[in-house]
C-alpha positions as CSV (number, residue, x, y, z in Angstrom):
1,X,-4.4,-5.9,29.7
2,X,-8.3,-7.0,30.9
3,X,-10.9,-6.3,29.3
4,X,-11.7,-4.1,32.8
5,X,-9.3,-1.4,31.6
6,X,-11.2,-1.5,28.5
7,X,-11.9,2.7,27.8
8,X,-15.0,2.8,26.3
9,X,-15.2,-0.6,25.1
10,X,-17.9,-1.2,21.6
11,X,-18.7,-4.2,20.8
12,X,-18.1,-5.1,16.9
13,X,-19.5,-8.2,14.5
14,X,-17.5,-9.2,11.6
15,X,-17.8,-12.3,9.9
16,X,-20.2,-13.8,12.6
17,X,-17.8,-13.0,15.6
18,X,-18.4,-10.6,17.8
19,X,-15.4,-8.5,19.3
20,X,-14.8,-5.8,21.5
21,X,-12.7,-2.9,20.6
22,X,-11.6,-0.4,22.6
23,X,-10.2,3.3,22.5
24,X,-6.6,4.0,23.4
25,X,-5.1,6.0,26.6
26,X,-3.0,8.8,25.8
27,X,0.6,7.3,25.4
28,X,-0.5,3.9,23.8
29,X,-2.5,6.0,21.0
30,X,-0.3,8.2,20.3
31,X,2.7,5.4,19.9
32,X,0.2,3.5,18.1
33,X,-0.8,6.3,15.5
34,X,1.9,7.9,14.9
35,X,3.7,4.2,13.7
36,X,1.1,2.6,12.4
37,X,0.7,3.5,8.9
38,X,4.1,4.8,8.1
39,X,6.2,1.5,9.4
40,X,3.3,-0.3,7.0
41,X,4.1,1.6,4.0
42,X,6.0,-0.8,1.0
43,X,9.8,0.0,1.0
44,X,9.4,2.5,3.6
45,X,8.0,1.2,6.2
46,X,9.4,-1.5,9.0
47,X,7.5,-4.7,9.1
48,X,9.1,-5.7,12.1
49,X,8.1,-2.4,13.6
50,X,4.7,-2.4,12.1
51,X,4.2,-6.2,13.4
52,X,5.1,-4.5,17.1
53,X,2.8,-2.0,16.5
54,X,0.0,-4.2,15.3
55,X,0.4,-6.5,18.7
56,X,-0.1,-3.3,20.8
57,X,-3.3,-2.1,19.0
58,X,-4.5,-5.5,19.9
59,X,-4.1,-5.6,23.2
60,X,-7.0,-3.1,23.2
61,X,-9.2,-5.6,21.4
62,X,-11.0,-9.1,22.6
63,X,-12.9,-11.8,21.2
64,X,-16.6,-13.5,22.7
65,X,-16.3,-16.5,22.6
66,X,-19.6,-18.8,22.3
67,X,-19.5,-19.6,25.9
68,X,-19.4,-15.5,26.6
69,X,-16.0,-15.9,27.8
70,X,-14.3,-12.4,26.8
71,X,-10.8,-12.5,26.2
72,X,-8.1,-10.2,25.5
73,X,-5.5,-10.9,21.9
74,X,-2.7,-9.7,23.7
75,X,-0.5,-12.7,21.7
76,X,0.3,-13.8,18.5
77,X,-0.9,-17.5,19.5
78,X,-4.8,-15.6,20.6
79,X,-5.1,-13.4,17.9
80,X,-4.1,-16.8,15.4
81,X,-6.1,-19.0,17.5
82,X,-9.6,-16.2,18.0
83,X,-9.2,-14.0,14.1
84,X,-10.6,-16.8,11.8
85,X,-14.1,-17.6,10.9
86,X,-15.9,-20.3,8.5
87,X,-17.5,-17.8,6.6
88,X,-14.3,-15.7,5.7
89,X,-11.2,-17.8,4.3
90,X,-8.4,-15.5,4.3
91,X,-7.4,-15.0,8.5
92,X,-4.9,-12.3,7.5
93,X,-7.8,-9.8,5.9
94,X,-9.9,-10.5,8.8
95,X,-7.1,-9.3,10.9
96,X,-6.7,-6.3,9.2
97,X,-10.7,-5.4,9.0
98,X,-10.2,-5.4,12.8
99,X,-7.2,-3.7,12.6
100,X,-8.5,-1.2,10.5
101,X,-12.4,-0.8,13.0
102,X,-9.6,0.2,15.6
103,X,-8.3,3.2,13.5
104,X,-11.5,4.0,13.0
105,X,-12.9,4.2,16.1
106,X,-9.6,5.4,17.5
107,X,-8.6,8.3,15.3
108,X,-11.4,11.5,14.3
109,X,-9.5,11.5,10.6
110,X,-9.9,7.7,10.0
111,X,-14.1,8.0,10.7
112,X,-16.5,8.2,7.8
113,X,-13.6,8.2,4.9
114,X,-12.5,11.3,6.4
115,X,-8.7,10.8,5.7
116,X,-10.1,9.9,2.0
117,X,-11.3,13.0,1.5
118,X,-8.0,15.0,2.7
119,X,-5.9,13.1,0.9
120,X,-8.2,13.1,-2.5
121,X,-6.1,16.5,-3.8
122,X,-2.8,14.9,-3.2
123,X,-2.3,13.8,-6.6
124,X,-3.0,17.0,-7.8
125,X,-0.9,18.6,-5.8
126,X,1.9,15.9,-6.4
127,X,1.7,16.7,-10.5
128,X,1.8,20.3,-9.8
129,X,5.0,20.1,-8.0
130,X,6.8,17.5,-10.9
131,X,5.6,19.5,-13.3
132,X,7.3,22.5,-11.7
133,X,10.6,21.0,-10.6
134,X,11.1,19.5,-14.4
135,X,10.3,22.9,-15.9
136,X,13.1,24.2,-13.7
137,X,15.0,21.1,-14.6
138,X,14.3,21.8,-18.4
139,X,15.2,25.9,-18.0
140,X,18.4,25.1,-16.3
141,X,19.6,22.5,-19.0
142,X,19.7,24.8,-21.3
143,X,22.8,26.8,-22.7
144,X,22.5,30.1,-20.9
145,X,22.4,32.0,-24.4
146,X,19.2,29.8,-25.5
147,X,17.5,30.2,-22.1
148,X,13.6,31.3,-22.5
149,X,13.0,34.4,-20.5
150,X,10.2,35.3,-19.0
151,X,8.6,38.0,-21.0
């Protein structure tokens, strides 16, 4: 993809590089978000389809280069060659902090820690629902005659 079918492209610094970032049409984004995080999750997930996924988000992102040259990380060799910097020694985090300015910028929930804040009760939530499934675990281990009742 160019950088001409860029849809609203935003330039981004991180780490003393500058990068462009761009949204995603319809079909791409959707593909994108819906896989994304659940192929990434540990024992769940797919890292071969997560890598896939990954390689499509960044098609929608390119690099400036010193000489103002702008070019696309539609490979694995651009993306290795373009996602390092002197001042940040780990290449695979930098990869993800752009990975992760494209969700934001590409999905509403993913702005301004707004998926942190939906997903803040889920460990509530998550007790309630062991607590309730052992109770009924506990009540149906019982000999019927020894069952508590309910009144």
């Amino acid at each position: 993809m160019s950088i001409e079918k860029f849809i609203e492209p935003k330039e981004i610094d991180l780490y003393g590089k500058t990068f462009i970032i761009s949204k995603f049409p319809a079909i791409a984004g959707r593909k994108i978000i819906t896989q994304y995080v659940a192929s990434g999750l540990p024992k769940i997930g797919d890292y071969a389809t997560n890598e896939e996924i990954m390689m499509q988000l960044m098609k929608y992102v390119a690099v400036v280069t010193e000489s103002g040259s702008k070019i696309p990380l539609s490979t694995s060799q651009l993306i290795d060659n373009h996602v390092m910097s002197s001042s940040h020694p780990f290449p695979f985090e930098f990869l993800m902090r752009i990975e992760a300015a494209m969700m934001e910028y590409n999905c509403s929930f993913f702005q301004n820690g707004a998926i942190l804040n939906s997903l803040k009760d889920i460990p509530l939530k998550a007790q309630q629902w062991i607590t309730r499934i052992l109770k009924d675990l506990s009540v149906q281990s019982y000999p019927q005659n020894l069952r508590p009742t309910n009144s």
